[in-house]
C-alpha positions as CSV (number, residue, x, y, z in Angstrom):
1,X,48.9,-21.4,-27.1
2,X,50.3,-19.4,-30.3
3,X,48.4,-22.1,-32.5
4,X,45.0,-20.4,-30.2
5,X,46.2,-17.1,-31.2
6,X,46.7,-17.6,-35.0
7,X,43.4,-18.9,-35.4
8,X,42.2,-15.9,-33.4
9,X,43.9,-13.5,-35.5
10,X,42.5,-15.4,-38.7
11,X,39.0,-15.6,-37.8
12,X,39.2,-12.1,-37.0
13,X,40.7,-11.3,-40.2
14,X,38.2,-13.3,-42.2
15,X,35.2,-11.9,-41.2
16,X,36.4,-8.0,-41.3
17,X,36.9,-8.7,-44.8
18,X,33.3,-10.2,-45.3
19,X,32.3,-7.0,-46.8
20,X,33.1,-6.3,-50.2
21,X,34.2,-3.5,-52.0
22,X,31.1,-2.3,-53.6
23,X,29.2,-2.5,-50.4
24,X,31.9,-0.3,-48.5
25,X,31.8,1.8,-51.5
26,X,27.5,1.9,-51.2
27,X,27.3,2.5,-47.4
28,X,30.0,5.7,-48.1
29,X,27.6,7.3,-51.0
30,X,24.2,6.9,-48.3
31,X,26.6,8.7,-45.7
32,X,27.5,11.5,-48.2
33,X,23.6,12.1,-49.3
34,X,22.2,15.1,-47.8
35,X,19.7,14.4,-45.1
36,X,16.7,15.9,-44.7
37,X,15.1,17.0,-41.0
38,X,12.5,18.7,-39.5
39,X,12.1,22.5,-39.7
40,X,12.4,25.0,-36.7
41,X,8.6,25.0,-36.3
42,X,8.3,21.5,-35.8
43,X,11.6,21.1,-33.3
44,X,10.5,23.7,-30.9
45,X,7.0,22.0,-30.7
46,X,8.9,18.6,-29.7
47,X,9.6,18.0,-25.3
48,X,13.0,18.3,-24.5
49,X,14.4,14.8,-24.2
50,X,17.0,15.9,-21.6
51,X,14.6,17.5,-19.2
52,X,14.1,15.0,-15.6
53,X,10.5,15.1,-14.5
54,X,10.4,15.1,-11.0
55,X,7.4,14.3,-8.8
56,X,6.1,16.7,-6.3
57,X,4.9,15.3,-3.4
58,X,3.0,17.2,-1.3
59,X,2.3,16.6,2.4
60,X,-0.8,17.4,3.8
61,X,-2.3,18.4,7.4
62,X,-4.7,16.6,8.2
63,X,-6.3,19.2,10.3
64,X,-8.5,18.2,13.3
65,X,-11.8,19.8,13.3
66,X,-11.9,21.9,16.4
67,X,-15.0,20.9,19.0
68,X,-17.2,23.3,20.3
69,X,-15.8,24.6,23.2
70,X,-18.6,24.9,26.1
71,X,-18.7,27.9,28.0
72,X,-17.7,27.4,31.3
73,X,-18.2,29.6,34.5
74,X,-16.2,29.1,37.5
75,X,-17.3,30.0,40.7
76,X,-15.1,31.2,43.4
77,X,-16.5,29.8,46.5
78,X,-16.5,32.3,49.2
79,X,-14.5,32.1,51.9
80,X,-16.7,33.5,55.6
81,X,-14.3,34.6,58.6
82,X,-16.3,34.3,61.5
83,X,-13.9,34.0,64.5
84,X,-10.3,33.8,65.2
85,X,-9.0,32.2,68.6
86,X,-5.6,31.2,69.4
87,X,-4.1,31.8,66.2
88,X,-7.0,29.9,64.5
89,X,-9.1,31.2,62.2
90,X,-13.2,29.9,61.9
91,X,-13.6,30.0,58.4
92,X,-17.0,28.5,56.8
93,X,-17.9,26.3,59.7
94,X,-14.4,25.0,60.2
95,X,-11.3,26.0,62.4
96,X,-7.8,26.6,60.3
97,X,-4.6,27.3,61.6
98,X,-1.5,28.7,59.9
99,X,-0.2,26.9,56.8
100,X,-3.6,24.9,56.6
101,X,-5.2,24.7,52.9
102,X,-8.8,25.1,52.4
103,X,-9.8,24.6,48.9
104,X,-7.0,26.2,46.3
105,X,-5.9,28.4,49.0
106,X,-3.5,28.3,51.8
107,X,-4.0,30.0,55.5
108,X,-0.6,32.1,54.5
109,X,-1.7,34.8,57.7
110,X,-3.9,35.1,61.2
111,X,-4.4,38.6,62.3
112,X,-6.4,39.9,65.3
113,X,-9.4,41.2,63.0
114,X,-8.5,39.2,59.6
115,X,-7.2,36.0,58.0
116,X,-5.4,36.6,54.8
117,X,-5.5,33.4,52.1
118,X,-3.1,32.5,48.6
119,X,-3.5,30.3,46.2
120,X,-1.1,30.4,43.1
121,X,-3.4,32.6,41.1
122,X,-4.6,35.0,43.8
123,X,-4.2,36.3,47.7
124,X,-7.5,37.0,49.4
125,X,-8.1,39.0,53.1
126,X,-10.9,37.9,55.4
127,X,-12.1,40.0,58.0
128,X,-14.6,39.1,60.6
129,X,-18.0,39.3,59.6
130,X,-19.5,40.1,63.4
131,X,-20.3,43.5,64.4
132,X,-18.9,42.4,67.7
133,X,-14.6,42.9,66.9
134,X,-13.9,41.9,70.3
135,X,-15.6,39.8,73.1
136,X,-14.7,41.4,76.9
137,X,-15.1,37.9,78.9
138,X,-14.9,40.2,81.8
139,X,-17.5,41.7,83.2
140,X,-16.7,45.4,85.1
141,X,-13.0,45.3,86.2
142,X,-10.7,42.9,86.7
143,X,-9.5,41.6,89.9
């Protein structure tokens, strides 16, 4: 092991001193000669080594074109009271009772003269179409 050494140490030693005297002496005398660089005109045109370029990535929308939107009318159906009897209410040909739907709307009230309908959106009140409010089934008095 210190035989490994020693011949470490001497290897070293012999090439450090591969370099003579004169050639020490020239490198010295290039160090001390006085270097010439660019002027202040030519080092503020040059990029800046230091500055980090970054990338800019931009994201883009793709925006949907929008279709033509068609205009659209909705008609309301009507709704014709023509009789109520028993609590139920003749409305376009058919007979509703309470709490019955017809259409969007819900039978939400059966009056003597009119029928009163809701939907979400809106509350409607039918009344009897007939010039005749109320029919006497009775002829002269009662007995």
């Amino acid at each position: 092991m210190r035989r490994l050494l020693l011949i470490l140490i001497l290897s070293i030693y012999g090439y450090s001193n591969s370099l003579s005297y004169d050639e020490i002496a020239q490198m010295v005398e290039k160090i001390k000669q006085k270097r010439e660089g660019i002027g202040v005109e030519q080092l503020n045109g040059t990029p800046n080594p230091f500055t980090i370029v970054k990338k800019v990535v931009k994201k883009v929308k793709r925006v949907k074109k929008k279709k033509r939107s068609k205009i659209v009318k909705v008609v309301e159906p009507t709704y014709t009271l023509t009789a109520i009897f028993n609590s139920k209410a003749f409305i376009n040909g058919k007979w509703y009772k309470l709490r019955d739907k017809i259409g969007d709307y819900r039978v939400i009230f059966i009056g003597d003269s009119s029928v009163v309908i809701s939907s979400p959106r809106t509350t409607k009140r039918l009344k009897i179409e007939s010039n005749i409010k109320k029919i006497n089934l009775f002829n002269g008095d009662r007995r």
